[in-house]
Biopython code that builds the backbone (N, CA, C, O; Angstrom):
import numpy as np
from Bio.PDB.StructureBuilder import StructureBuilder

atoms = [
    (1, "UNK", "N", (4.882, 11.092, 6.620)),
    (1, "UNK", "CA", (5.048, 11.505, 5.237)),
    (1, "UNK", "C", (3.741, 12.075, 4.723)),
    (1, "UNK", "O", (2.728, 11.379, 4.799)),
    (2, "UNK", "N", (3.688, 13.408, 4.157)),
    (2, "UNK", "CA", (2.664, 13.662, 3.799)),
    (2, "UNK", "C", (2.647, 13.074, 2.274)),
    (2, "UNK", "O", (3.737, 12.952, 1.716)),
    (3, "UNK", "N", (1.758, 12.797, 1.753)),
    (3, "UNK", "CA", (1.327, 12.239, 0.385)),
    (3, "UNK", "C", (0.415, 13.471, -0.373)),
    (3, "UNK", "O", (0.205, 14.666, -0.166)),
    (4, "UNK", "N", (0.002, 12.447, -1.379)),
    (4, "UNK", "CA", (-0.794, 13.641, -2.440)),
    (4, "UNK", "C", (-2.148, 14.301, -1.647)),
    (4, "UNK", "O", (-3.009, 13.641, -1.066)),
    (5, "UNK", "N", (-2.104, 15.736, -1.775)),
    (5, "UNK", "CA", (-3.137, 16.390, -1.212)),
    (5, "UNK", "C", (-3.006, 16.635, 0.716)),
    (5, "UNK", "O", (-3.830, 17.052, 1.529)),
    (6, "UNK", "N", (-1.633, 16.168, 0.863)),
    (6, "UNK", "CA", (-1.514, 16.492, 2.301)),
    (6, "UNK", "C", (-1.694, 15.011, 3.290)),
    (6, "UNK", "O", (-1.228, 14.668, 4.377)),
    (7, "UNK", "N", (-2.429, 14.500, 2.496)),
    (7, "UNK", "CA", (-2.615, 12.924, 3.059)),
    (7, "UNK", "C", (-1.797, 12.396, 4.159)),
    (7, "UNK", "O", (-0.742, 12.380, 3.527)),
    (8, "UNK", "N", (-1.461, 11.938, 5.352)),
    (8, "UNK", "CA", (-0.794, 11.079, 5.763)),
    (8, "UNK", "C", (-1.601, 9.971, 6.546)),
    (8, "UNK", "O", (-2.700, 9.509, 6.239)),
    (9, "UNK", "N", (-0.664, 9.594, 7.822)),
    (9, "UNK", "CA", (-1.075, 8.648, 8.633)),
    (9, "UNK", "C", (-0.885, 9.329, 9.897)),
    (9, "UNK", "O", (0.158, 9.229, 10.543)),
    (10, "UNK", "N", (-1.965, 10.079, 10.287)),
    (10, "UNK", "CA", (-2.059, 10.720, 11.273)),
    (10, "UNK", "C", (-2.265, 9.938, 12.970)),
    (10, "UNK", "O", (-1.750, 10.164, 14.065)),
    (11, "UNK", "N", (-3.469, 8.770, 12.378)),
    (11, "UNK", "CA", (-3.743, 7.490, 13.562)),
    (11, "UNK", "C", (-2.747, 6.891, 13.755)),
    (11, "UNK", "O", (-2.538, 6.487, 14.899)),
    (12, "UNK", "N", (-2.013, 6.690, 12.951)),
    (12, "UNK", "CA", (-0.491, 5.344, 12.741)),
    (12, "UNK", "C", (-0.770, 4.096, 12.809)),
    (12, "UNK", "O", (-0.137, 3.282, 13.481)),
    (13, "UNK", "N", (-1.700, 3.867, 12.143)),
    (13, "UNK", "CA", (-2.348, 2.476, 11.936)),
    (13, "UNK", "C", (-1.593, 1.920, 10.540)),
    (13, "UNK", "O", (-1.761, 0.727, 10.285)),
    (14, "UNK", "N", (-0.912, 2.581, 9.783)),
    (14, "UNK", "CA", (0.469, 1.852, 9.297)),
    (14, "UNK", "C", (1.551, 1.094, 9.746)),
    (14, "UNK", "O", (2.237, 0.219, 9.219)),
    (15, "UNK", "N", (1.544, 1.770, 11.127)),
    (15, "UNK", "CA", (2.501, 1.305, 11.562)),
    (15, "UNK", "C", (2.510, 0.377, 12.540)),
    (15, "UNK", "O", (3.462, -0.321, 12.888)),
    (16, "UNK", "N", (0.913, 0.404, 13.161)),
    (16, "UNK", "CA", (0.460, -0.337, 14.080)),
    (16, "UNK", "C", (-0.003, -1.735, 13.709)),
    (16, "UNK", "O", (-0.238, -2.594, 14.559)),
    (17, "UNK", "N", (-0.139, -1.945, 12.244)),
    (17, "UNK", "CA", (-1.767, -3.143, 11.667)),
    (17, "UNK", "C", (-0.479, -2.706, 9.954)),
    (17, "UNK", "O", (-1.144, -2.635, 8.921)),
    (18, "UNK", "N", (0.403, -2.571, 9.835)),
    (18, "UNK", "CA", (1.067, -2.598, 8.309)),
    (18, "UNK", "C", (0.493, -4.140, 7.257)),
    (18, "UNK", "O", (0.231, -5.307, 7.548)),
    (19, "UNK", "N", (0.499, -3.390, 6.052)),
    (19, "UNK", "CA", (0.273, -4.493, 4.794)),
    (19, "UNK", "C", (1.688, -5.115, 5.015)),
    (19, "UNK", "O", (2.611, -4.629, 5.668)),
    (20, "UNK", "N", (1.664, -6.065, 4.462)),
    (20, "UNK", "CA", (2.965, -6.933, 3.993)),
    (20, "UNK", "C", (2.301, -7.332, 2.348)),
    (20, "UNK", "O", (1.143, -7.565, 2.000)),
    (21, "UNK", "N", (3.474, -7.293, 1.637)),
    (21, "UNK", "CA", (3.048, -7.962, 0.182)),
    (21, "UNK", "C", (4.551, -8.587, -0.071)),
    (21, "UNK", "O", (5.698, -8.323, 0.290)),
    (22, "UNK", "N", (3.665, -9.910, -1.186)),
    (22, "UNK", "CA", (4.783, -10.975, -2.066)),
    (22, "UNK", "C", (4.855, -10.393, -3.276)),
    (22, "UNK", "O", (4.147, -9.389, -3.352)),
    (23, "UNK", "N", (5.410, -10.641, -4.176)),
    (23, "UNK", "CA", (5.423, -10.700, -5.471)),
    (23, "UNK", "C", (5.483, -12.293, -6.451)),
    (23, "UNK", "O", (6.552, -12.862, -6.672)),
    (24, "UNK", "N", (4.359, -12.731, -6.861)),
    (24, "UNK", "CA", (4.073, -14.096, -7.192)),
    (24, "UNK", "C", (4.909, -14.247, -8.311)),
    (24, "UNK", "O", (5.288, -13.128, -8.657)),
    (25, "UNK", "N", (5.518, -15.423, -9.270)),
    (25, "UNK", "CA", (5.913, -15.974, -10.083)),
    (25, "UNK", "C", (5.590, -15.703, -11.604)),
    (25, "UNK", "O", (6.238, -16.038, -12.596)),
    (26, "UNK", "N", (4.369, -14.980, -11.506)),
    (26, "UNK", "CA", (3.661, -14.139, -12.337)),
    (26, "UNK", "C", (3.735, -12.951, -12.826)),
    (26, "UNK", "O", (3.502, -12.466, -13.933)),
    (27, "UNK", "N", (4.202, -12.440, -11.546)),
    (27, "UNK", "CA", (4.597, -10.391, -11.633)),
    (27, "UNK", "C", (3.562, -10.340, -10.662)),
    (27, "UNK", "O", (3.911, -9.494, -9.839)),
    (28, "UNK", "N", (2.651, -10.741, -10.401)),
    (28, "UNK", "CA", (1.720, -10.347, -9.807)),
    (28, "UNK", "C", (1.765, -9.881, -8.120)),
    (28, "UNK", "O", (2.355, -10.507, -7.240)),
    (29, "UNK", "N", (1.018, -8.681, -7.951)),
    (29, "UNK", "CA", (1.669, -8.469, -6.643)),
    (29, "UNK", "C", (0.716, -8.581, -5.157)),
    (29, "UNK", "O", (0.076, -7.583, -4.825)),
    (30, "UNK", "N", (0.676, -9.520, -4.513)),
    (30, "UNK", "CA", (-0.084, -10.081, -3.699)),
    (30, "UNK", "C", (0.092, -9.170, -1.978)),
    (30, "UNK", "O", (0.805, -9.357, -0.992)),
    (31, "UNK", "N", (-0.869, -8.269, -2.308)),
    (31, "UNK", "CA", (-0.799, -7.397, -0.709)),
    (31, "UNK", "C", (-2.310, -8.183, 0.332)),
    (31, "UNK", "O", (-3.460, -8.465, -0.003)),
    (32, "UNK", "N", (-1.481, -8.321, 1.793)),
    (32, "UNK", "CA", (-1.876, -8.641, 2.867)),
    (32, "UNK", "C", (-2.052, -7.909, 3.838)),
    (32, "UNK", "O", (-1.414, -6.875, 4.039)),
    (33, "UNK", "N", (-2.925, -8.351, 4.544)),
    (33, "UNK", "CA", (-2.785, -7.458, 5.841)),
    (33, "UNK", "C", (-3.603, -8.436, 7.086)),
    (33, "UNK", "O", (-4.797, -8.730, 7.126)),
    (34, "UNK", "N", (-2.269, -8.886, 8.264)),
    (34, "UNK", "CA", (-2.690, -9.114, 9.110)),
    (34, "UNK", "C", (-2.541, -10.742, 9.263)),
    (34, "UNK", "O", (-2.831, -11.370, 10.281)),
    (35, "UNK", "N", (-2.024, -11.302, 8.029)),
    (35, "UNK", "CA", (-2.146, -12.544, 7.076)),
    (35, "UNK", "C", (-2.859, -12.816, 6.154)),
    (35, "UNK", "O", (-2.447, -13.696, 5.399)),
    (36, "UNK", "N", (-3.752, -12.385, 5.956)),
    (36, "UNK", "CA", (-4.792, -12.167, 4.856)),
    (36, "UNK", "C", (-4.546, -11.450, 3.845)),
    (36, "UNK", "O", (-4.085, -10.319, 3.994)),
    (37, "UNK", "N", (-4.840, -12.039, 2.456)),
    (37, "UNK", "CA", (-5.140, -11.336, 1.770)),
    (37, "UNK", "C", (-5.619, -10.480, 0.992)),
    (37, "UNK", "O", (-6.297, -10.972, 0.089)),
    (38, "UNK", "N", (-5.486, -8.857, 0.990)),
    (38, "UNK", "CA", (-6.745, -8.071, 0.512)),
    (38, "UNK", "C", (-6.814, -8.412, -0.637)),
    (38, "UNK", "O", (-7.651, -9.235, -1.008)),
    (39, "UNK", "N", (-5.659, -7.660, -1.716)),
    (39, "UNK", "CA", (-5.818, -7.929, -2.764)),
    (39, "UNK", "C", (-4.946, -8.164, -4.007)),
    (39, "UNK", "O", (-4.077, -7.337, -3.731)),
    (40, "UNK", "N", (-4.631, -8.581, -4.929)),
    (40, "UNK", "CA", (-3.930, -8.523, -5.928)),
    (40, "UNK", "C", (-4.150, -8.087, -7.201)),
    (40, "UNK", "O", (-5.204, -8.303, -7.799)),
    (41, "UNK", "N", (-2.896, -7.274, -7.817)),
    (41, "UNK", "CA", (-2.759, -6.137, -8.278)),
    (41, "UNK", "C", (-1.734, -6.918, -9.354)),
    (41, "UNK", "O", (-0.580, -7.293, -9.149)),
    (42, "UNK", "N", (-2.809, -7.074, -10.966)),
    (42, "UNK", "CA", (-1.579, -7.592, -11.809)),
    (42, "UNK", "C", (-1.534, -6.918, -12.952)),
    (42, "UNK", "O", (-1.813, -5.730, -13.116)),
    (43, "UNK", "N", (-1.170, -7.712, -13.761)),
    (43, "UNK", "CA", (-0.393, -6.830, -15.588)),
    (43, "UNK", "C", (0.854, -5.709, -15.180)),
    (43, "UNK", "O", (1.791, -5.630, -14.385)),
    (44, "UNK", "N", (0.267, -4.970, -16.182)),
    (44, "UNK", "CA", (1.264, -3.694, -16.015)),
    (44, "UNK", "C", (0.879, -2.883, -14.819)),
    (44, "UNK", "O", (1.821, -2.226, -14.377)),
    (45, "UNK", "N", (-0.116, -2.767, -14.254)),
    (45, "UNK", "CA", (0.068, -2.022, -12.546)),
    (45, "UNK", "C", (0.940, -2.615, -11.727)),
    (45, "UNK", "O", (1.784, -2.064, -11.021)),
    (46, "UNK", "N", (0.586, -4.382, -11.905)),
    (46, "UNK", "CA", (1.582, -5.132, -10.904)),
    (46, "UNK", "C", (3.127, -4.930, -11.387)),
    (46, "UNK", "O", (3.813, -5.187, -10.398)),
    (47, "UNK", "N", (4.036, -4.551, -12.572)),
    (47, "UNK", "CA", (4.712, -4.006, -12.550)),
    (47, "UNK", "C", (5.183, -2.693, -12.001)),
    (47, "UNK", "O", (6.243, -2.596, -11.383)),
    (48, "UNK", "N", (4.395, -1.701, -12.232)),
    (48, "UNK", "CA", (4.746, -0.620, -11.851)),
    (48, "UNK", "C", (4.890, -0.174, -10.511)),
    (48, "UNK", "O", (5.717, 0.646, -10.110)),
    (49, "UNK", "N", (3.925, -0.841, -9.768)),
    (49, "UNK", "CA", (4.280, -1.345, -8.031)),
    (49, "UNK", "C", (5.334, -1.905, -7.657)),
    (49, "UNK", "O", (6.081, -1.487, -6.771)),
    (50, "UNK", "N", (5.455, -2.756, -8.214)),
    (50, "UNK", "CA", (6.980, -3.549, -7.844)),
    (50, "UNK", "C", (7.852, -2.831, -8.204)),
    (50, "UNK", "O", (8.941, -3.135, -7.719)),
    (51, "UNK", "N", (7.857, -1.725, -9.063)),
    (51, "UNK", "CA", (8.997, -1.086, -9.351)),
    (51, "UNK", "C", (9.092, 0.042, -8.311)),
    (51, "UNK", "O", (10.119, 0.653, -8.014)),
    (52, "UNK", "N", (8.022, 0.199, -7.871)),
    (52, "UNK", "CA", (7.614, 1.455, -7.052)),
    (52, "UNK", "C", (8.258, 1.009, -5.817)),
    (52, "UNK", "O", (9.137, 1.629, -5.217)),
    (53, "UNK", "N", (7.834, 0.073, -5.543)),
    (53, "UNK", "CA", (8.274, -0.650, -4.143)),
    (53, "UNK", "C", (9.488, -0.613, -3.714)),
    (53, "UNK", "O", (9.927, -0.214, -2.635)),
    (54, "UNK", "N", (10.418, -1.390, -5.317)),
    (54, "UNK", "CA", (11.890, -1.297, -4.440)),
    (54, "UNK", "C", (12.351, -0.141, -4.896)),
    (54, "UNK", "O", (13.419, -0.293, -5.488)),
    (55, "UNK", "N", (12.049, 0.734, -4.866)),
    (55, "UNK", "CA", (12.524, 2.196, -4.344)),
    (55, "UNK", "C", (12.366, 2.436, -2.805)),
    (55, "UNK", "O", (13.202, 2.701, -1.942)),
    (56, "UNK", "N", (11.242, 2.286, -2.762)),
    (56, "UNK", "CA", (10.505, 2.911, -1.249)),
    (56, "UNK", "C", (10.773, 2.294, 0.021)),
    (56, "UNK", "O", (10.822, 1.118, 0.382)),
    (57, "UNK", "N", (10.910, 3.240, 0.521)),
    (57, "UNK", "CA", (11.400, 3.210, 1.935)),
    (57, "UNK", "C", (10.407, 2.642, 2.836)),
    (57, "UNK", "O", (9.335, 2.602, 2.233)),
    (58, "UNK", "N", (10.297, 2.179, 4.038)),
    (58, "UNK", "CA", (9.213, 1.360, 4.659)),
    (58, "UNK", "C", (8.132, 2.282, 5.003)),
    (58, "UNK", "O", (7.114, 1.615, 5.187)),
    (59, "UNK", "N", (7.878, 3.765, 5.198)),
    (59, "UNK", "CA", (6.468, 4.820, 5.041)),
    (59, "UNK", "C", (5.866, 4.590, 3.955)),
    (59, "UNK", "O", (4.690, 4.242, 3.848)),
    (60, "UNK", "N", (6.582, 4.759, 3.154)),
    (60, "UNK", "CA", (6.263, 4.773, 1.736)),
    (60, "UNK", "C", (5.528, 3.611, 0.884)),
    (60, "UNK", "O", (4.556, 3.631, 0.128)),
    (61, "UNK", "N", (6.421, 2.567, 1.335)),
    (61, "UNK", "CA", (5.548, 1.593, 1.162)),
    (61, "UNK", "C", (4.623, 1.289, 1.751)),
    (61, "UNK", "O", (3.776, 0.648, 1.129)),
    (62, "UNK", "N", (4.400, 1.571, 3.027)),
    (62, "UNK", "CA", (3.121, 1.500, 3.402)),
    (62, "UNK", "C", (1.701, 2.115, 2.507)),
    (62, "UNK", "O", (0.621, 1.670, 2.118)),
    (63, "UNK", "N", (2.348, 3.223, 2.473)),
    (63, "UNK", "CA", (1.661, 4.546, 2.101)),
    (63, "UNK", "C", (1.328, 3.612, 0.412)),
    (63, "UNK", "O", (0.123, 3.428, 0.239)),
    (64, "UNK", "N", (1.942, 3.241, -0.362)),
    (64, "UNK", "CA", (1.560, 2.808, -1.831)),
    (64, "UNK", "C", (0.589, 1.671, -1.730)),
    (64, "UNK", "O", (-0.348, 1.565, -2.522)),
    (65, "UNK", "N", (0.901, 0.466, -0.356)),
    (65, "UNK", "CA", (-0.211, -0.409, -0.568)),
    (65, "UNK", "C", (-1.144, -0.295, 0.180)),
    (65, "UNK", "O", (-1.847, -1.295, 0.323)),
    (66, "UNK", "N", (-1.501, 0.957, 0.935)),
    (66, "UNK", "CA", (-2.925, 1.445, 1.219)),
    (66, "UNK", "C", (-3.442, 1.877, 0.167)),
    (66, "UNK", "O", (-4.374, 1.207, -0.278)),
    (67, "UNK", "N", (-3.209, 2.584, -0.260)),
    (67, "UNK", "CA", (-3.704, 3.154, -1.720)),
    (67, "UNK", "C", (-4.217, 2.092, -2.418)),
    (67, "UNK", "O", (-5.434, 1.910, -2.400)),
    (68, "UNK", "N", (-3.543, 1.413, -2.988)),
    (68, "UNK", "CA", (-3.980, 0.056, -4.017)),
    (68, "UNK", "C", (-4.753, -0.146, -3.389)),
    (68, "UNK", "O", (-5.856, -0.095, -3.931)),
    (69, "UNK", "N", (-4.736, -0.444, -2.125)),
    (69, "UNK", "CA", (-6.099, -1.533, -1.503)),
    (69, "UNK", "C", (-7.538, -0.638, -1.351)),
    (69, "UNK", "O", (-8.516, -1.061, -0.735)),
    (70, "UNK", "N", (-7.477, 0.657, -2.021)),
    (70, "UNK", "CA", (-8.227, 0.923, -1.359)),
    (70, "UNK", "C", (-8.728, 1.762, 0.110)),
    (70, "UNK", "O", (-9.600, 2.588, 0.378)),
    (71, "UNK", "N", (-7.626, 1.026, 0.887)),
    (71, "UNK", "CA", (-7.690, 1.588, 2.363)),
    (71, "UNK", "C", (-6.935, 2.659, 2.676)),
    (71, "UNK", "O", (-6.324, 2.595, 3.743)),
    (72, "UNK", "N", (-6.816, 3.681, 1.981)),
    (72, "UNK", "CA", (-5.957, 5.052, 2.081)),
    (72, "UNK", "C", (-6.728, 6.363, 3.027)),
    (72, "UNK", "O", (-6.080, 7.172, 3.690)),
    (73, "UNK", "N", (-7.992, 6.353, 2.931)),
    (73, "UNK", "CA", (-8.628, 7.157, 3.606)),
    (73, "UNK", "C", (-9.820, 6.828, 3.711)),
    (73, "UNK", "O", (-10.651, 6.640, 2.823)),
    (74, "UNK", "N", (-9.979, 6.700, 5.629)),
    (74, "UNK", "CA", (-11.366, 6.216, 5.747)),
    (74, "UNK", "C", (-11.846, 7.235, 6.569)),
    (74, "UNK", "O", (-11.089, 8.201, 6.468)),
    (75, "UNK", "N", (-12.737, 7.443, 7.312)),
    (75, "UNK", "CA", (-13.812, 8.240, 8.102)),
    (75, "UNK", "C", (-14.129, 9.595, 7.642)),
    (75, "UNK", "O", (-14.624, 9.666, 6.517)),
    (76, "UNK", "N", (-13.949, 10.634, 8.260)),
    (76, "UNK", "CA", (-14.200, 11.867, 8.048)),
    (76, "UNK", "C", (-13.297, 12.603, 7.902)),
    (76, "UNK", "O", (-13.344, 13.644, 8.557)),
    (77, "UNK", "N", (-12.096, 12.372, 6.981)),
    (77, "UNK", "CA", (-11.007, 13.248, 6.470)),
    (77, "UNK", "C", (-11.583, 14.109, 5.738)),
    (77, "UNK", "O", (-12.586, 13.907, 5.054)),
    (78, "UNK", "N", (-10.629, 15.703, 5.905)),
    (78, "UNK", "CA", (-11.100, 16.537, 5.110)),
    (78, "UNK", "C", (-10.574, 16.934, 4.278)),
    (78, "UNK", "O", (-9.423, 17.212, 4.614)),
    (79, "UNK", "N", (-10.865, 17.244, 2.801)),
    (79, "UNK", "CA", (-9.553, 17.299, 1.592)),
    (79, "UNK", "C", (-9.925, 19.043, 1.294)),
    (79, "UNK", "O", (-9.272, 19.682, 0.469)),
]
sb = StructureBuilder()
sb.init_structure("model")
sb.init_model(0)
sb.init_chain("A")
sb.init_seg("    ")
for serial, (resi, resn, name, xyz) in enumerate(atoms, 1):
    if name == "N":
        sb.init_residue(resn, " ", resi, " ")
    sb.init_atom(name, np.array(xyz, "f"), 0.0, 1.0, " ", f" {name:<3s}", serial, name[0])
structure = sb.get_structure()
């Protein structure tokens, strides 16, 4: 899936090493990776993720909780 600006997952380390996330009792939305937790994402973002989420298809979701975390693009990508 290409994303904003052409973006994808060219390595497939989405698919190889994928986030998993909960959604806590709170709204709050608790993304992992690996068992660990990176990070959590609350208030109204942690809504709007969760809403985002159950739309999205399993790329996609990948693709939304790299982003949040941060981990969307690392080394020498060129934009």
């Amino acid at each position: 899936m290409a994303g904003r600006n052409g973006a994808s997952d060219q390595r497939g380390r989405l698919v190889s090493d994928p986030f998993d996330y909960r959604i806590a009792k709170d709204g709050a939305v608790i993304v992992s990776r690996g068992g660990r937790p990176v990070t959590t994402v609350g208030g109204r973002d942690a809504g709007k993720l969760a809403a985002a989420l159950q739309r999205a298809d399993e790329l996609t979701t990948q693709h939304l909780l790299a982003r949040i975390t941060g981990n969307y693009k690392r080394g020498n990508e060129r934009g």
